[in-house]
N, C-alpha and C positions, 0 to 999 in steps of 0.2 A: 458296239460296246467294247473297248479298246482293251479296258481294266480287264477280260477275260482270256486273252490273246497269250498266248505259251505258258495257261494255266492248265492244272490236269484235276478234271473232274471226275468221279467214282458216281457212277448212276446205277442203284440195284431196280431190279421192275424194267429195265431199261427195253425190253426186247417189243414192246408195244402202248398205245396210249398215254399215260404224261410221262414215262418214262422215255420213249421214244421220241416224245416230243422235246422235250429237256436236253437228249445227245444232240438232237438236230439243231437247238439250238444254241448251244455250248460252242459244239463244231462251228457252225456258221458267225459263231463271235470270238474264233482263235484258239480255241480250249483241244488240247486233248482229251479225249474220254475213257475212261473203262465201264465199260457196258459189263453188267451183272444180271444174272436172273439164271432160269432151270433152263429154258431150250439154245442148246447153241447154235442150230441153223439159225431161229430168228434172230438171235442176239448178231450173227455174222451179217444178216441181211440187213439190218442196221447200219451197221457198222461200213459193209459196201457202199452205202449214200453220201457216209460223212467226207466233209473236204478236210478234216485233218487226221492225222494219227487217232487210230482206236485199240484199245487192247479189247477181246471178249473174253473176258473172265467168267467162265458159269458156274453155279454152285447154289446149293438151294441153303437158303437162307437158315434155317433150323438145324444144320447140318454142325452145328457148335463145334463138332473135331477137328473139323479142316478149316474155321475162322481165322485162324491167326494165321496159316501159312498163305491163305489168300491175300491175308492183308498184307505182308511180308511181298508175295510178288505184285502187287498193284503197288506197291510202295517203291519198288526196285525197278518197276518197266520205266518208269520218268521223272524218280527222284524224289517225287513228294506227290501226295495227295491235298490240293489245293481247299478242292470243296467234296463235301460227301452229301450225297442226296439219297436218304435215307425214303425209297419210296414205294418197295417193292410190300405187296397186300392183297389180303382177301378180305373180303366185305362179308356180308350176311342176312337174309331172309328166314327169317323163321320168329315165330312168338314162343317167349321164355317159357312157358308153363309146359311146352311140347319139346322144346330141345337139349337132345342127349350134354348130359355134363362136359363129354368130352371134347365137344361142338365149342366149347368157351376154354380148354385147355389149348386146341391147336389154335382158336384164333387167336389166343392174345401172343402166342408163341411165335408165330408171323407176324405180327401187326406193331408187337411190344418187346417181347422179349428178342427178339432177334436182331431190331434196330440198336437196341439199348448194346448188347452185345458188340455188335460190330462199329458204332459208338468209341464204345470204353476202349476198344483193341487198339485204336489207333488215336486215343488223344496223350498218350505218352510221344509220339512220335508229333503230333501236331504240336506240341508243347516245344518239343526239343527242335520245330524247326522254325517256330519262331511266332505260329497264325496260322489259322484255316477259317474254313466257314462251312458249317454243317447244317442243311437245311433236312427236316424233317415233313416230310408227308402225311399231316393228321386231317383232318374232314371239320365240316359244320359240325357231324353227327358226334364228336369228340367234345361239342360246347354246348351242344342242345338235346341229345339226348333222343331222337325219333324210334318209335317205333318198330320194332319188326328187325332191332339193331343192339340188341343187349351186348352181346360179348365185343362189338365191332366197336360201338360206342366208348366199352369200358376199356379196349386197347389205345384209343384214340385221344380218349381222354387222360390215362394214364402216361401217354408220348408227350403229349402236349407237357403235362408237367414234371418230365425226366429233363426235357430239352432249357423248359423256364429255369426251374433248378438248377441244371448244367450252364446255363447264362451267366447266373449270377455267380459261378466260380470261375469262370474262364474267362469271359468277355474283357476284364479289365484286365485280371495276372498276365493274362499269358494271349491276350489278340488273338484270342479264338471266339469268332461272331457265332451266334445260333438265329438261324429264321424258323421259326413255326408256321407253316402253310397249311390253313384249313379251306380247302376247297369244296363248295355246294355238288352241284350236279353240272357234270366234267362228262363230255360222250363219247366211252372206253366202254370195257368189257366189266367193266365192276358188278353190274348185277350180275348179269350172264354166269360171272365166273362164284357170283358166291355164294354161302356153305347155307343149306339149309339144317331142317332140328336136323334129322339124321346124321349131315359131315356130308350129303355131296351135293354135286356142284348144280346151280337152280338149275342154267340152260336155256334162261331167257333172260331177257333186259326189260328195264320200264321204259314207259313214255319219258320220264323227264329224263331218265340218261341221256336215250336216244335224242331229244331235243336239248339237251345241256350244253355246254360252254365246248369250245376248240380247246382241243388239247395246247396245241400249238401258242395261243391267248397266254393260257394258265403259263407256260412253260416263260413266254417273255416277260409274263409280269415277275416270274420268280427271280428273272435274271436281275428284273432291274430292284427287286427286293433285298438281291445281294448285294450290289451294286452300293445302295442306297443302306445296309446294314441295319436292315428293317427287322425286327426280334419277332413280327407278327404279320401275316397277308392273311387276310381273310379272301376269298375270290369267291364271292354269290350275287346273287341277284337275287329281288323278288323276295318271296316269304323265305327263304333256307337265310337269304341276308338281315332282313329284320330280327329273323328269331338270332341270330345271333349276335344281334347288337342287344335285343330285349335282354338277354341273358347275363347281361352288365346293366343295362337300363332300369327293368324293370321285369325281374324274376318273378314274381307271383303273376303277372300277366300270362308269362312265356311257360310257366308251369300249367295255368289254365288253360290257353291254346294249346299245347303237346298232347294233354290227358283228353281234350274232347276229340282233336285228329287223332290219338292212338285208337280210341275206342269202336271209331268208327273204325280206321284200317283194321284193326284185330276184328272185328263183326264181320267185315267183306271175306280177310282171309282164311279165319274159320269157315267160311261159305264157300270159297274154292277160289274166290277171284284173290288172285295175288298179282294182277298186272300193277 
């Protein structure tokens, strides 16, 4: 992939799963990278693999005071910020009727508001250099709405159309592309890592994680999404991809399947099973 060769990408989430998969392939198609996220040994250990220049910039995404000086030095290490891959997130397990309010302020705060932030901070500077391309990490769960995914959904769903929005002002003015990427079930730490009612973290994975898509897959299709100045990827298979095609096709269908698998899910995980 030629077009990405003495390009500098900005990956937040970068330190493991499609984050880590996206540096590695960035790198391996000529791109410099700056790897973002909270741990700086993994973000380093990354970074060790890549065959081109990497910057590890850490910083926890929520951190709104130190935004802009971050983006100021990822701007200053190689001149410009090519592409921004907005991918750093927390998922969610829990049913609405048991989870603390506060459980939907931090998630959309990670998932929404923080992209949107680091976003806006640098599309004066993408303007004034002429084009970028900013791909955002939203999910199925962003188009179709499952279960056991309230605040995650309504982060996802809301990314999705900051980014559509953001399209339709940029893309023509000013040669800045946007790709929306909703990815099914990808095999990272996503469940593992996400908030139950309370706010902490489950501590296990599902089966479909665990059997879900190569990070690695996801990350080349992205490339070639950019590549190709695709406004949308959907990456699924199987029912997570139909319900998201039903969801343009044929809404009252994909409303009916949702509410009979919620009910069931919510009845199992009232009962203890939340595999």
């Amino acid at each position: 992939m030629s077009d990405f060769a003495g390009k500098t990408a900005w990956i937040t989430g970068a330190s493991s799963g499609i984050g880590e998969a996206l540096a590695k392939a960035f790198s391996a198609a000529g791109s410099k990278v700056v790897l973002s996220g909270r741990r700086t040994e993994a973000l380093q250990a990354v970074a060790d693999q890549l065959p081109t220049e990497a910057l590890v910039l850490p910083f926890e995404v929520t951190d709104y005071d130190v935004l802009a000086s971050k983006v100021d030095e990822a701007w200053a290490w190689a001149g410009s910020v090519d592409i921004l891959v907005n991918n750093a997130g927390v998922s969610q397990r829990s049913l609405a009727v048991k989870t603390d309010p506060q459980v939907y302020t931090d998630l959309i705060n990670i998932d929404l508001i923080a992209p949107i932030w680091l976003t806006q901070l640098q599309l004066p500077k993408m303007v004034e250099a002429g084009g970028a391309h900013i791909v955002a990490i939203s999910s199925v769960a962003g188009r179709i709405g499952p279960p056991l995914r309230t605040a995650y959904a309504a982060a996802k769903h809301g990314l999705i159309g900051y980014m559509d929005s953001l399209r339709t002002e940029v893309s023509v003015r000013h040669n800045i592309n946007v790709t929306n990427v909703l990815p099914g079930s990808v095999a990272t730490n996503v469940s593992r890592n996400a908030l139950t009612a309370d706010g902490s973290s489950r501590g296990k994975s599902d089966a479909n994680i665990d059997g879900g898509d190569d990070p690695a897959d996801l990350a080349n299709d992205i490339l070639k999404a950019i590549q190709d100045k695709t406004p949308e990827l959907i990456f699924a298979k199987g029912m997570e991809l139909e319900a998201a095609q039903k969801r343009q096709s044929d809404p009252d269908a994909l409303f009916e399947m949702m509410n009979q698998m919620g009910a069931q899910i919510a009845e199992r995980y009232e009962a203890g099973d939340d595999a």
